[in-house]
PDB file with SEQRES, HELIX, SHEET and CRYST1 records, atoms N, CA, C and O in Angstrom:
SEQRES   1 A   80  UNK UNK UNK UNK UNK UNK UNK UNK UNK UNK UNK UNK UNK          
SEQRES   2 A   80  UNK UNK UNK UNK UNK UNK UNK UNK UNK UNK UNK UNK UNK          
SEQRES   3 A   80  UNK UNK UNK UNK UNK UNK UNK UNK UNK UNK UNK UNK UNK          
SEQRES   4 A   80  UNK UNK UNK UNK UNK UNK UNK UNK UNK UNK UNK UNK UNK          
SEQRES   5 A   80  UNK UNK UNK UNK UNK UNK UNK UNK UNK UNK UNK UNK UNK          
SEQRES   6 A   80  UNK UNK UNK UNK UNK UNK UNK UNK UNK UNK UNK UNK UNK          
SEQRES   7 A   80  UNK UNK                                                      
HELIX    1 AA1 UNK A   58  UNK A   61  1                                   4    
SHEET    1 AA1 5 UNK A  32  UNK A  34  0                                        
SHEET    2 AA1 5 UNK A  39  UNK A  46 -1                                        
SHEET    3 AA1 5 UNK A  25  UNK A  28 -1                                        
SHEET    4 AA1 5 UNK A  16  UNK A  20 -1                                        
SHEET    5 AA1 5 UNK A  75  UNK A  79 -1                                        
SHEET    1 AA2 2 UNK A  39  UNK A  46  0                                        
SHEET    2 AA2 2 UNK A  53  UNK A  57 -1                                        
SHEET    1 AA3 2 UNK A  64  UNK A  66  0                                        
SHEET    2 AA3 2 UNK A  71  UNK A  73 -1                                        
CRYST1    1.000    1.000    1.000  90.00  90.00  90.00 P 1           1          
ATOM      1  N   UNK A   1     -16.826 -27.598  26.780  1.00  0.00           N  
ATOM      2  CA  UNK A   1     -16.739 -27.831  25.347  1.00  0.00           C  
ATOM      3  C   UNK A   1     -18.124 -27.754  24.733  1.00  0.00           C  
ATOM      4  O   UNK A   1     -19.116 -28.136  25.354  1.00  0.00           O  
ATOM      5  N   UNK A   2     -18.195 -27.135  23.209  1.00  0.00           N  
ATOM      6  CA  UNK A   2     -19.518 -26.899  22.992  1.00  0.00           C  
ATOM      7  C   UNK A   2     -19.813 -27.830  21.673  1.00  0.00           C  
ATOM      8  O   UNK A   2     -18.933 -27.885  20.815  1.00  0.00           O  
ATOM      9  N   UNK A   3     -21.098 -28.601  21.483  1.00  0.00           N  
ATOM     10  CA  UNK A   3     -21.142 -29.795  20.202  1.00  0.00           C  
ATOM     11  C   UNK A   3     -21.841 -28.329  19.452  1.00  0.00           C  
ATOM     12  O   UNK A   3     -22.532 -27.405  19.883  1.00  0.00           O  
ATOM     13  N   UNK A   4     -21.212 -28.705  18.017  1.00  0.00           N  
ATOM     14  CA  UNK A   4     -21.317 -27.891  17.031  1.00  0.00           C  
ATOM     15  C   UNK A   4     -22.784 -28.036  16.432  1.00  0.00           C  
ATOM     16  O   UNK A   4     -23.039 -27.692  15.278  1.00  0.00           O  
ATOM     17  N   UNK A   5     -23.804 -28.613  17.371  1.00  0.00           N  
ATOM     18  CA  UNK A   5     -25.184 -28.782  16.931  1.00  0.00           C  
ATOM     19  C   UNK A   5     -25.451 -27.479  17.958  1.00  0.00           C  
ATOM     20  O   UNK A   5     -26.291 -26.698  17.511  1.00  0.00           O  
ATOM     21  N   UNK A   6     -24.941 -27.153  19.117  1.00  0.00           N  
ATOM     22  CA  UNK A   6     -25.729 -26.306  19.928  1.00  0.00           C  
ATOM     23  C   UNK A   6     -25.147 -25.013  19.280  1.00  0.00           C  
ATOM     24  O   UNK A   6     -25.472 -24.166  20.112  1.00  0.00           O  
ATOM     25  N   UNK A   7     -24.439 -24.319  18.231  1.00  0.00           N  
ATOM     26  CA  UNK A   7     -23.963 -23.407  17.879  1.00  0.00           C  
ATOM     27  C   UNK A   7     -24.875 -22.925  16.970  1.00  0.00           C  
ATOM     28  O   UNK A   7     -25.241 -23.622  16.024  1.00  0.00           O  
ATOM     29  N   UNK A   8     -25.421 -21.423  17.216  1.00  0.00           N  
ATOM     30  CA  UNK A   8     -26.039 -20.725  16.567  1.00  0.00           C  
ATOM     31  C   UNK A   8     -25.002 -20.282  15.153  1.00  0.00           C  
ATOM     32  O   UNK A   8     -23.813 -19.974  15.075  1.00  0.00           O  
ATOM     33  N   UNK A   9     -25.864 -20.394  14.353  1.00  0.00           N  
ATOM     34  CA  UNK A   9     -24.509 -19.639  12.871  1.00  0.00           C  
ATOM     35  C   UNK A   9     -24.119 -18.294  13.158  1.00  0.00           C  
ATOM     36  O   UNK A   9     -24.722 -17.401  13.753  1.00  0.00           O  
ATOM     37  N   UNK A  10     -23.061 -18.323  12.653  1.00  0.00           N  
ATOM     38  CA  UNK A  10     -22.405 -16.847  12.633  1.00  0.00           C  
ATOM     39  C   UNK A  10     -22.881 -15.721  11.604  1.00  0.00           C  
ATOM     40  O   UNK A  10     -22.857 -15.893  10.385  1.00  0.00           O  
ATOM     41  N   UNK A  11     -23.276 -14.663  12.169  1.00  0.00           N  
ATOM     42  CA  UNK A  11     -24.457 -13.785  11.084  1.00  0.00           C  
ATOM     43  C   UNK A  11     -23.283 -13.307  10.008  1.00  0.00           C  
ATOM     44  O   UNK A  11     -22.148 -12.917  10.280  1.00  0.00           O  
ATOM     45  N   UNK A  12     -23.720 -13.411   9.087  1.00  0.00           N  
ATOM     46  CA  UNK A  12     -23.072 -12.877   7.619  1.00  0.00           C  
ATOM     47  C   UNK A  12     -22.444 -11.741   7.546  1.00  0.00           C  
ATOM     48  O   UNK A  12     -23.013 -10.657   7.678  1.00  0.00           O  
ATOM     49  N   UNK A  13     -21.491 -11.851   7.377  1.00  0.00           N  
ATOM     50  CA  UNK A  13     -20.252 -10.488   7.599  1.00  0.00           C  
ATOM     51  C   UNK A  13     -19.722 -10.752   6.465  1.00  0.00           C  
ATOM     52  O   UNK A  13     -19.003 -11.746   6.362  1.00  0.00           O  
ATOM     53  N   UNK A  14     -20.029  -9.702   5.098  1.00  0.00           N  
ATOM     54  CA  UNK A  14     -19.088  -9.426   4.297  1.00  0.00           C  
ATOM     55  C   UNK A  14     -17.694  -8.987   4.412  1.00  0.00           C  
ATOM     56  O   UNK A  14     -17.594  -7.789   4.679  1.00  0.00           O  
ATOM     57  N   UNK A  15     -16.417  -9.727   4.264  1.00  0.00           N  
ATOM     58  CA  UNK A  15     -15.514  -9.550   4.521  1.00  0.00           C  
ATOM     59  C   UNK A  15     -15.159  -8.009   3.450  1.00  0.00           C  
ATOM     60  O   UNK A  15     -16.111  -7.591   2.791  1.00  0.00           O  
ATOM     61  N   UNK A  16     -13.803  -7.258   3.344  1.00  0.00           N  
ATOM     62  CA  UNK A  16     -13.797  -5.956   2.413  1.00  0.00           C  
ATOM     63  C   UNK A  16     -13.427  -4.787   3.435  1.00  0.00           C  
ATOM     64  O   UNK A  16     -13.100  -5.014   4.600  1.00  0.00           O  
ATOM     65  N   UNK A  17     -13.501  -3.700   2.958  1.00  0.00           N  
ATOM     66  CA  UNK A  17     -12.808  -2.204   3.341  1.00  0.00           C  
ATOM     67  C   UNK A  17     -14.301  -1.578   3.835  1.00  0.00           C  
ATOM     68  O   UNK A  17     -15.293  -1.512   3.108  1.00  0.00           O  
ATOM     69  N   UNK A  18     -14.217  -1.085   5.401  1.00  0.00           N  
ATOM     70  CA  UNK A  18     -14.772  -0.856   5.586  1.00  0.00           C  
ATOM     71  C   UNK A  18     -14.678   0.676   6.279  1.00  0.00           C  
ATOM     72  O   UNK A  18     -13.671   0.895   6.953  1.00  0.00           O  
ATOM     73  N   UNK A  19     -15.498   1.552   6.170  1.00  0.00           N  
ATOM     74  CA  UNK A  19     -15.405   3.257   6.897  1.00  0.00           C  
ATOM     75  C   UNK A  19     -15.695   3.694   7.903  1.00  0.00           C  
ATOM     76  O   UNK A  19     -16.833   4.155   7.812  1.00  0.00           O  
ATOM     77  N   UNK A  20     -15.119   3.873   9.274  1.00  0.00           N  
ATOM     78  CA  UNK A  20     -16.267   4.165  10.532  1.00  0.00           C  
ATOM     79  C   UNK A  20     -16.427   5.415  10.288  1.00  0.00           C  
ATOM     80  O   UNK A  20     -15.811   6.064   9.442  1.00  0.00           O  
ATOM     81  N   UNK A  21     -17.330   5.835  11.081  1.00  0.00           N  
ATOM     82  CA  UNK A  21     -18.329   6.840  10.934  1.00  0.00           C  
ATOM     83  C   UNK A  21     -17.627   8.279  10.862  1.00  0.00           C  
ATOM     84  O   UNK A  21     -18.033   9.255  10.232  1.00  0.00           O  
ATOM     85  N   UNK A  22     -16.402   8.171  11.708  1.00  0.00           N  
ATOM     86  CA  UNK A  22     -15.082   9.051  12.145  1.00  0.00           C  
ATOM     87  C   UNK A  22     -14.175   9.154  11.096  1.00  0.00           C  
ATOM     88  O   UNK A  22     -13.093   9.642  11.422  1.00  0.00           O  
ATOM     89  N   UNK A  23     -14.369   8.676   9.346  1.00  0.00           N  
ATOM     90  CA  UNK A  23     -13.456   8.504   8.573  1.00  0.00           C  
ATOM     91  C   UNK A  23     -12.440   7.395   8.591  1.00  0.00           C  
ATOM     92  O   UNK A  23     -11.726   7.327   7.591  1.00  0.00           O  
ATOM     93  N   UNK A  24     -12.206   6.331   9.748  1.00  0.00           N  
ATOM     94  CA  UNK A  24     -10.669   6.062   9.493  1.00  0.00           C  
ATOM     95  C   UNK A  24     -11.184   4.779   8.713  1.00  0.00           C  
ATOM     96  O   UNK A  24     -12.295   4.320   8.981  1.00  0.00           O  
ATOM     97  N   UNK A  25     -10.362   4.196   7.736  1.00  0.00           N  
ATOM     98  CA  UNK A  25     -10.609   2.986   7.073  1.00  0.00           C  
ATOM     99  C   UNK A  25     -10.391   1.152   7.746  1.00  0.00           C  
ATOM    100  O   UNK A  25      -9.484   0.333   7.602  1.00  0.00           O  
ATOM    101  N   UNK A  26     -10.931   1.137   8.049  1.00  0.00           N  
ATOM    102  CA  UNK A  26     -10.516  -0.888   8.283  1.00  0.00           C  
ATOM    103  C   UNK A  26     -10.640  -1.871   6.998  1.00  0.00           C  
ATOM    104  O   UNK A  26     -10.955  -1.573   5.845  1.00  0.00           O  
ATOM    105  N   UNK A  27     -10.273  -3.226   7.586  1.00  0.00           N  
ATOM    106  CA  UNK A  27      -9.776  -4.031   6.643  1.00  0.00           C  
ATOM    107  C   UNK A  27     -10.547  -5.162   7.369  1.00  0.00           C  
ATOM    108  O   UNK A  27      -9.866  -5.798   8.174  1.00  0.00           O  
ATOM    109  N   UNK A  28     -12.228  -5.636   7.191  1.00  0.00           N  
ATOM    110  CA  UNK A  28     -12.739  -6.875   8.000  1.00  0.00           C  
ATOM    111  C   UNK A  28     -12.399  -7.975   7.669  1.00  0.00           C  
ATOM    112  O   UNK A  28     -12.634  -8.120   6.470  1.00  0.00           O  
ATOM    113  N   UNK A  29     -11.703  -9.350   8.371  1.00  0.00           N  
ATOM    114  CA  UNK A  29     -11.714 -10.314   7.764  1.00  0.00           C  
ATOM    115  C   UNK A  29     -12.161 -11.251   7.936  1.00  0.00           C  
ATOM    116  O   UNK A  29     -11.759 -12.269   7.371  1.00  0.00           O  
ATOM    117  N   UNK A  30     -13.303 -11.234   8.906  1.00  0.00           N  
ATOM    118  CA  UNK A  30     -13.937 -11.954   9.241  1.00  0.00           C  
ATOM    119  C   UNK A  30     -14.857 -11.693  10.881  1.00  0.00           C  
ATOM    120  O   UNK A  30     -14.629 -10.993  11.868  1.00  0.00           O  
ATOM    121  N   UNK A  31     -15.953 -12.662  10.501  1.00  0.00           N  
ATOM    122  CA  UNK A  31     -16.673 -13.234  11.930  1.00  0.00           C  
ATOM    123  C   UNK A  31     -15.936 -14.422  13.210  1.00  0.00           C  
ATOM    124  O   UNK A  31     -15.875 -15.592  12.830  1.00  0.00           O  
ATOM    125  N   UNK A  32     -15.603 -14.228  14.121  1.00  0.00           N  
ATOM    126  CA  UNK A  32     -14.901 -14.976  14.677  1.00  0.00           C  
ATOM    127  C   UNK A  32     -16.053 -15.439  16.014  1.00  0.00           C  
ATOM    128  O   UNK A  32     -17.084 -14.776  16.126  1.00  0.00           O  
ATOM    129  N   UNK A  33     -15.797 -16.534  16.923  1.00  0.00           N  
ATOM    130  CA  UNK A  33     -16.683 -16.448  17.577  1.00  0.00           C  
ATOM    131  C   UNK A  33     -16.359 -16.486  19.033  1.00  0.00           C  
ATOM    132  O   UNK A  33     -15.437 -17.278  19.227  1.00  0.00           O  
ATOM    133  N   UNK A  34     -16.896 -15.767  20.415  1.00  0.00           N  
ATOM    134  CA  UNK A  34     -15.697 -16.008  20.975  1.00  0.00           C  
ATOM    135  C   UNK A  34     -15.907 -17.166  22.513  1.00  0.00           C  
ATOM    136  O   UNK A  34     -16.962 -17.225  23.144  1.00  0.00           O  
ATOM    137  N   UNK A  35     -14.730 -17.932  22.831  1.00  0.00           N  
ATOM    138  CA  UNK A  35     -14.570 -19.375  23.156  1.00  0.00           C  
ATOM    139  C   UNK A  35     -15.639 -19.476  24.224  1.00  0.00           C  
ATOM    140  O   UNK A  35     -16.212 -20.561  24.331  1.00  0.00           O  
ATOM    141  N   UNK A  36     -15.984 -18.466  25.038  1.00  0.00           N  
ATOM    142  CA  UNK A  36     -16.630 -18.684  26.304  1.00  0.00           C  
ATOM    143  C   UNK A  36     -17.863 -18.062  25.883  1.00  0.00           C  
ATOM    144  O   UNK A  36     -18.614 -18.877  25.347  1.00  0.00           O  
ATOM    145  N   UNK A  37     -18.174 -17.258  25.928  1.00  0.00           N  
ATOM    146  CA  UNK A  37     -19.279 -16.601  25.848  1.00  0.00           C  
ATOM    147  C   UNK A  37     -20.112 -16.758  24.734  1.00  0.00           C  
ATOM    148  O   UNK A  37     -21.330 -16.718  24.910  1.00  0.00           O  
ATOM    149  N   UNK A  38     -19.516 -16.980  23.297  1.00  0.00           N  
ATOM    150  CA  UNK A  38     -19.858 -17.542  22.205  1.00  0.00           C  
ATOM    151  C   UNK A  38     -20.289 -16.207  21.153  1.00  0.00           C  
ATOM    152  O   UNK A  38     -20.729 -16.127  20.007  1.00  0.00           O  
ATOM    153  N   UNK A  39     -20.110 -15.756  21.645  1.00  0.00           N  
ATOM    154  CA  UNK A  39     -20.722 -13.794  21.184  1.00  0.00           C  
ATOM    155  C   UNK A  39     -19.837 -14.130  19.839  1.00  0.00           C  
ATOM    156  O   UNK A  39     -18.753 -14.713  19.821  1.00  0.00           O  
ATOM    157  N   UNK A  40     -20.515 -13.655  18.805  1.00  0.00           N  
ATOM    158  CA  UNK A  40     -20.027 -13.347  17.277  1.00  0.00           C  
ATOM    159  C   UNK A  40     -19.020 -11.601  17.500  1.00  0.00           C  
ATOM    160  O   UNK A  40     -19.277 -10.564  18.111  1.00  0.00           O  
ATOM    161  N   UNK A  41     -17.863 -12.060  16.647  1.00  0.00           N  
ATOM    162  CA  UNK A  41     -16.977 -10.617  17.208  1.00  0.00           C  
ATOM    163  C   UNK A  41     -16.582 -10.853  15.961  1.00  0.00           C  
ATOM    164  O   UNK A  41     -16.380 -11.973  15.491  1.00  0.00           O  
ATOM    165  N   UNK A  42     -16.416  -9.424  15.185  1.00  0.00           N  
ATOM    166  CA  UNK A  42     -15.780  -8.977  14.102  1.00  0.00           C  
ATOM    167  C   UNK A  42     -14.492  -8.797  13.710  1.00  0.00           C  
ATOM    168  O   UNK A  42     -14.233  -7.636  13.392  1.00  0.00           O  
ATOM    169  N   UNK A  43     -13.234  -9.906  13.601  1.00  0.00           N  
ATOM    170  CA  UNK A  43     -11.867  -9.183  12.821  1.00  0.00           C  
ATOM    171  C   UNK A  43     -11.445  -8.690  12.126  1.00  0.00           C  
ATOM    172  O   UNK A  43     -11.592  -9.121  10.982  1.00  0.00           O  
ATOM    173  N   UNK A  44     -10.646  -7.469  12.339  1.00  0.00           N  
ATOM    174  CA  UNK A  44     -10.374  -6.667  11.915  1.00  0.00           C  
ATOM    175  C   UNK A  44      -9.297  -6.048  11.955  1.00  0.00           C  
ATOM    176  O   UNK A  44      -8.696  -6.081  13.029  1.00  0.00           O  
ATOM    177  N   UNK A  45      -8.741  -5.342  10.900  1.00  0.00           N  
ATOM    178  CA  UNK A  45      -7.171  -4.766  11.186  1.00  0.00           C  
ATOM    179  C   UNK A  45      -7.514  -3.445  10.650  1.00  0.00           C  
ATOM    180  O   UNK A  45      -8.184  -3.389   9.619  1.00  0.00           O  
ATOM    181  N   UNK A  46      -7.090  -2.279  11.292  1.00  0.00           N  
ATOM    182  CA  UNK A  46      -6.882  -0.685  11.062  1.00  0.00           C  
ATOM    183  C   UNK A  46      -6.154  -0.531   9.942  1.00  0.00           C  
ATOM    184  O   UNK A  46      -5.038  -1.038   9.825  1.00  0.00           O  
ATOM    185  N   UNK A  47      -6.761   0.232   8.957  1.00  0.00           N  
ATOM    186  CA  UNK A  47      -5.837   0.277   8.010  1.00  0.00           C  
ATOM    187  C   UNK A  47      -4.757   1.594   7.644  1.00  0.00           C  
ATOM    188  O   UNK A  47      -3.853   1.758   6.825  1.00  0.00           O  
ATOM    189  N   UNK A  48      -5.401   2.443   8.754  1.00  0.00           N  
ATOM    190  CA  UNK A  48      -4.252   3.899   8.872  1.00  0.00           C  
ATOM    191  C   UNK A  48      -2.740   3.401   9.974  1.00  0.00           C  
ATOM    192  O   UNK A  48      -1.630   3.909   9.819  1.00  0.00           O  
ATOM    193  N   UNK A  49      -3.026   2.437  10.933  1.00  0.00           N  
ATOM    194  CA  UNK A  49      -1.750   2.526  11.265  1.00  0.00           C  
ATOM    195  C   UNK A  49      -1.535   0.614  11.268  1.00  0.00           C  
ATOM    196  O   UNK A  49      -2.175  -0.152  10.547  1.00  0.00           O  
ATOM    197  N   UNK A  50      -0.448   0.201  12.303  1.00  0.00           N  
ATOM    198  CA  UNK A  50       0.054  -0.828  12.485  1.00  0.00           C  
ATOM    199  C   UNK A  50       0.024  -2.140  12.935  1.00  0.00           C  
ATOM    200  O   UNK A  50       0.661  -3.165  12.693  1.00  0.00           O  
ATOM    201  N   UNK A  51      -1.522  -1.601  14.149  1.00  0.00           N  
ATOM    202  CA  UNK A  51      -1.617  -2.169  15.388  1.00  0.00           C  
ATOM    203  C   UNK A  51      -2.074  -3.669  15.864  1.00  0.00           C  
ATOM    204  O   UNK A  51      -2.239  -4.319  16.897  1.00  0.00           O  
ATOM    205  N   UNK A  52      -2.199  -3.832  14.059  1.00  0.00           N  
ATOM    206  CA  UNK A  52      -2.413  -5.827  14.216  1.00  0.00           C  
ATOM    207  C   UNK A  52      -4.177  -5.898  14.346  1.00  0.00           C  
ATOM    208  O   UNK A  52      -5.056  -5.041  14.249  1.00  0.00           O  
ATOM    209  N   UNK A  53      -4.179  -7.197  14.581  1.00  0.00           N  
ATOM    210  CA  UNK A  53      -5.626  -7.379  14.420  1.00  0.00           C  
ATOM    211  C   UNK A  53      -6.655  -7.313  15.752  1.00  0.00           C  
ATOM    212  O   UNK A  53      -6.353  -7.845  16.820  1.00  0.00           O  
ATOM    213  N   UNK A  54      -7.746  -6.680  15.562  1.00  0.00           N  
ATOM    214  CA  UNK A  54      -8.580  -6.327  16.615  1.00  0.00           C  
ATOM    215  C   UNK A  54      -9.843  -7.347  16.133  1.00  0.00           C  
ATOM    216  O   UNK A  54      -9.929  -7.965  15.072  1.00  0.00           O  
ATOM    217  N   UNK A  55     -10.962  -7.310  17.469  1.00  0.00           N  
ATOM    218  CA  UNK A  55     -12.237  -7.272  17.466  1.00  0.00           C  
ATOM    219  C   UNK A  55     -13.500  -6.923  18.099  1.00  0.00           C  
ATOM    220  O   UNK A  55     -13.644  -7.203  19.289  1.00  0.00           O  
ATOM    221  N   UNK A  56     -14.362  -6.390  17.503  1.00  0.00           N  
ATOM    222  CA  UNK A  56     -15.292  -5.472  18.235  1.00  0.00           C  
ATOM    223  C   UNK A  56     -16.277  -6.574  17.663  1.00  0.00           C  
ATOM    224  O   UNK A  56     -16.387  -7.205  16.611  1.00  0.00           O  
ATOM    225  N   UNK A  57     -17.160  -6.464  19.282  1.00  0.00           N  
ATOM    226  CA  UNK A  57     -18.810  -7.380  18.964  1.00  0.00           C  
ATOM    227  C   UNK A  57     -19.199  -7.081  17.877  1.00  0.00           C  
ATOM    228  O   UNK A  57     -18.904  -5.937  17.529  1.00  0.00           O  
ATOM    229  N   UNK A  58     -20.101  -8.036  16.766  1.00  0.00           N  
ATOM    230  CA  UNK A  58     -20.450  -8.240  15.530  1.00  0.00           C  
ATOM    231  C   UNK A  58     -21.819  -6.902  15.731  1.00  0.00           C  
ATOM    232  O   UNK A  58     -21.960  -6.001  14.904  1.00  0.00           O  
ATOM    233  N   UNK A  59     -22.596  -7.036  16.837  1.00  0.00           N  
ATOM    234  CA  UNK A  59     -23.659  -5.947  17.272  1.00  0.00           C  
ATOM    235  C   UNK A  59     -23.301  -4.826  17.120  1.00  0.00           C  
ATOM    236  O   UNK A  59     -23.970  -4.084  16.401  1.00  0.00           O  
ATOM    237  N   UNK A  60     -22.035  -4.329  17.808  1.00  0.00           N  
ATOM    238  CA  UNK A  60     -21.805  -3.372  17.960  1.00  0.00           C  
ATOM    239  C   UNK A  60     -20.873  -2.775  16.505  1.00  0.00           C  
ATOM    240  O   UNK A  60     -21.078  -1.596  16.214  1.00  0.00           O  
ATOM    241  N   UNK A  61     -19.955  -3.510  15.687  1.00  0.00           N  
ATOM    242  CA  UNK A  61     -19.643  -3.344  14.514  1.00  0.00           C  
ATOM    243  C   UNK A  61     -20.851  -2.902  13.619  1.00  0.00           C  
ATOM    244  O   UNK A  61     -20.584  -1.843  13.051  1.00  0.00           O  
ATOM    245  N   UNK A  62     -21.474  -3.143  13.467  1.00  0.00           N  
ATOM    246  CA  UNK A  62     -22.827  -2.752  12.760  1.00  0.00           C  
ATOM    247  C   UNK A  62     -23.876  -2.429  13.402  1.00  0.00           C  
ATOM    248  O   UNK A  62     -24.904  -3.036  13.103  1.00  0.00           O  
ATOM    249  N   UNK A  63     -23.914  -1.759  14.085  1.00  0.00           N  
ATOM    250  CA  UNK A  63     -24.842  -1.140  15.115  1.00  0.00           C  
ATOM    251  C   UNK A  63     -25.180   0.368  14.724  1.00  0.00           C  
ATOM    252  O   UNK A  63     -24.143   0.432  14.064  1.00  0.00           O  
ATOM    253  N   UNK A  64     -25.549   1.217  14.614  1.00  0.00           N  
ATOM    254  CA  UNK A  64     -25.985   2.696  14.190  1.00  0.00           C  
ATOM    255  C   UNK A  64     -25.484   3.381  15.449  1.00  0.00           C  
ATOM    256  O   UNK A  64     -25.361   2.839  16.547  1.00  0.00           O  
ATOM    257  N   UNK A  65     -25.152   4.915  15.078  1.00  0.00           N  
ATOM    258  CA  UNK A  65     -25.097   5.946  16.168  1.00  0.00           C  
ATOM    259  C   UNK A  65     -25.993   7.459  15.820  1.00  0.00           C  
ATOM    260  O   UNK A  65     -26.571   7.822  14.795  1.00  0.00           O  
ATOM    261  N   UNK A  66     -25.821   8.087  17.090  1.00  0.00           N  
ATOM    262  CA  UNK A  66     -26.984   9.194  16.763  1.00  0.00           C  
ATOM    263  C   UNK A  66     -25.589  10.107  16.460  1.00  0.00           C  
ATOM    264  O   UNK A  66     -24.607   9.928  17.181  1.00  0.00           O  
ATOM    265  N   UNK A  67     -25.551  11.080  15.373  1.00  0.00           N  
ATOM    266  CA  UNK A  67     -24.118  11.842  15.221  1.00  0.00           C  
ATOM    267  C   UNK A  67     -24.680  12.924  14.693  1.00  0.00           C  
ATOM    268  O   UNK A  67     -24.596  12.893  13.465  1.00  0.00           O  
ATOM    269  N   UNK A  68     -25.384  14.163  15.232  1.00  0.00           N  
ATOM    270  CA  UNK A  68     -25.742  15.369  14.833  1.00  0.00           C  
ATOM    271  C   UNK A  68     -27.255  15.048  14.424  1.00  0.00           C  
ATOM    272  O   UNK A  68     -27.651  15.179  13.266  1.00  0.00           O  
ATOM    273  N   UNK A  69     -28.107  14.594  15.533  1.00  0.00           N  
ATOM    274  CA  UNK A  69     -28.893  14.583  15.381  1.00  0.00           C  
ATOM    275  C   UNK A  69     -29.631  13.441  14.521  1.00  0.00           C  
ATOM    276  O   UNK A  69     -30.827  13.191  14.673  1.00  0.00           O  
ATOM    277  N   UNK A  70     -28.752  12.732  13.547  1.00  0.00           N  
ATOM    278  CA  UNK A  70     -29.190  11.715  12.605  1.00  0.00           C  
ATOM    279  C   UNK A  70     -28.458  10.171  13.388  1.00  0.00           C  
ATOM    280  O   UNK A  70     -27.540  10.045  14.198  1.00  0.00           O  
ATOM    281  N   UNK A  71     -29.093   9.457  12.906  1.00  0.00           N  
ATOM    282  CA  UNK A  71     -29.013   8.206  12.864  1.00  0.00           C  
ATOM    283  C   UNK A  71     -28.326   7.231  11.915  1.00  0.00           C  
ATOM    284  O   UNK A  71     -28.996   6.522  11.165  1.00  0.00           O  
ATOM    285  N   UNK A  72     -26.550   7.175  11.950  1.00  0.00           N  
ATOM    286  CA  UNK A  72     -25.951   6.495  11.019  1.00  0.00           C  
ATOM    287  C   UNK A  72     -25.069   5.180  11.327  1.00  0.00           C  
ATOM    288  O   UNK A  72     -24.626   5.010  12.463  1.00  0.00           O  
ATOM    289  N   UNK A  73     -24.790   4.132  10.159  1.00  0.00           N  
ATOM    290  CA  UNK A  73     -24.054   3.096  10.600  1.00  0.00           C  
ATOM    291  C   UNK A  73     -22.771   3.247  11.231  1.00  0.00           C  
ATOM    292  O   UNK A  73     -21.821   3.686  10.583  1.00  0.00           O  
ATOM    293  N   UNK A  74     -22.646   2.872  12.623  1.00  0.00           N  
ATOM    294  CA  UNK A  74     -20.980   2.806  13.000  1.00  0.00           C  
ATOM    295  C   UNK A  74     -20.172   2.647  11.442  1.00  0.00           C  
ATOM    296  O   UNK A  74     -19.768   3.675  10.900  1.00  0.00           O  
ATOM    297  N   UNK A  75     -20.021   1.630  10.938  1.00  0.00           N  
ATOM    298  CA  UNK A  75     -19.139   1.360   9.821  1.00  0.00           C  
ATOM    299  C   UNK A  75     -19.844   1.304   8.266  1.00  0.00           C  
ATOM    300  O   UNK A  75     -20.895   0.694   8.072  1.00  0.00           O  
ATOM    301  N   UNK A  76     -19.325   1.820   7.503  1.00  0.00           N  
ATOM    302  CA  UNK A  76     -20.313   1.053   6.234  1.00  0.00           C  
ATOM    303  C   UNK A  76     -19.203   0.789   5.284  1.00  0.00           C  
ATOM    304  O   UNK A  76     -18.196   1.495   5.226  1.00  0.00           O  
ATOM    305  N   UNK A  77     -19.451  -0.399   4.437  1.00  0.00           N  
ATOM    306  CA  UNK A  77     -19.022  -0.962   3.718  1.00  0.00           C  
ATOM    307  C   UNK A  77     -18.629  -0.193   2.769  1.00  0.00           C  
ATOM    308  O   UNK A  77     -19.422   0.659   2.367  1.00  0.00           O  
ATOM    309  N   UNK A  78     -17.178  -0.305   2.110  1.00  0.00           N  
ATOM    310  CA  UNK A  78     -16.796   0.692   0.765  1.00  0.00           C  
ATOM    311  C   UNK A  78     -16.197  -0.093  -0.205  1.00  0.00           C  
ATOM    312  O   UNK A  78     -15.927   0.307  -1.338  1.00  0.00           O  
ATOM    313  N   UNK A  79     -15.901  -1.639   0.390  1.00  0.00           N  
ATOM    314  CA  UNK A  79     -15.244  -2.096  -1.163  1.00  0.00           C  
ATOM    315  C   UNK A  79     -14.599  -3.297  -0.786  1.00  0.00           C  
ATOM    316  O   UNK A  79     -14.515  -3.537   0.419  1.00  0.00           O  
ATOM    317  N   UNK A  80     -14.043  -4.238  -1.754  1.00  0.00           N  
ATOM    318  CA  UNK A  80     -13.520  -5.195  -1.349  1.00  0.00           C  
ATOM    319  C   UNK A  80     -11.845  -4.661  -0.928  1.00  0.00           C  
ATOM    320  O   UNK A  80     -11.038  -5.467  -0.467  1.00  0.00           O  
TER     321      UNK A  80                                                      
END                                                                             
C-alpha cells in the first residue's frame, strides 16, 4: 500500500480529442496511475471504432517519432 505523501503528482494531461500521427482520432480522459508500478498511463478511448477504453504510458502518449526523416508528436491535441 502506498501513503499518498510518497506519490509523485500526475503530469498534466489535458483531457479533449486527440490525433496520432497515423490520422486516427482518440478521445483522452484522463491520467490514471498504475497500482504497482505507479507509472502515469493515459486513458483513452478510439474514436473510429468500439473497442472501449485503453492505456498507453503517459511518456510514451506524448513522446515524438522520427516519420520521414522529421521529428513529430505521437499525438497532438485538436480540441475539446
Amino acid at each position: 500500500m502506498h501513503d499518498d505523501n510518497d506519490l509523485a503528482p500526475l503530469p498534466d494531461t489535458p483531457r479533449g480529442r486527440y490525433r496520432h500521427n497515423k490520422g486516427q482520432e482518440y478521445q483522452v480522459h484522463g491520467v490514471v496511475r498504475h497500482s504497482e508500478t505507479l507509472e502515469a498511463l493515459v486513458l483513452y478511448t478510439p474514436l473510429y471504432n468500439s473497442t472501449g477504453l485503453w492505456v498507453r504510458p503517459h511518456a510514451m502518449f506524448f513522446g515524438t517519432l522520427e516519420v520521414e526523416g522529421r521529428t513529430v508528436p505521437r499525438f497532438v491535441r485538436i480540441g475539446d
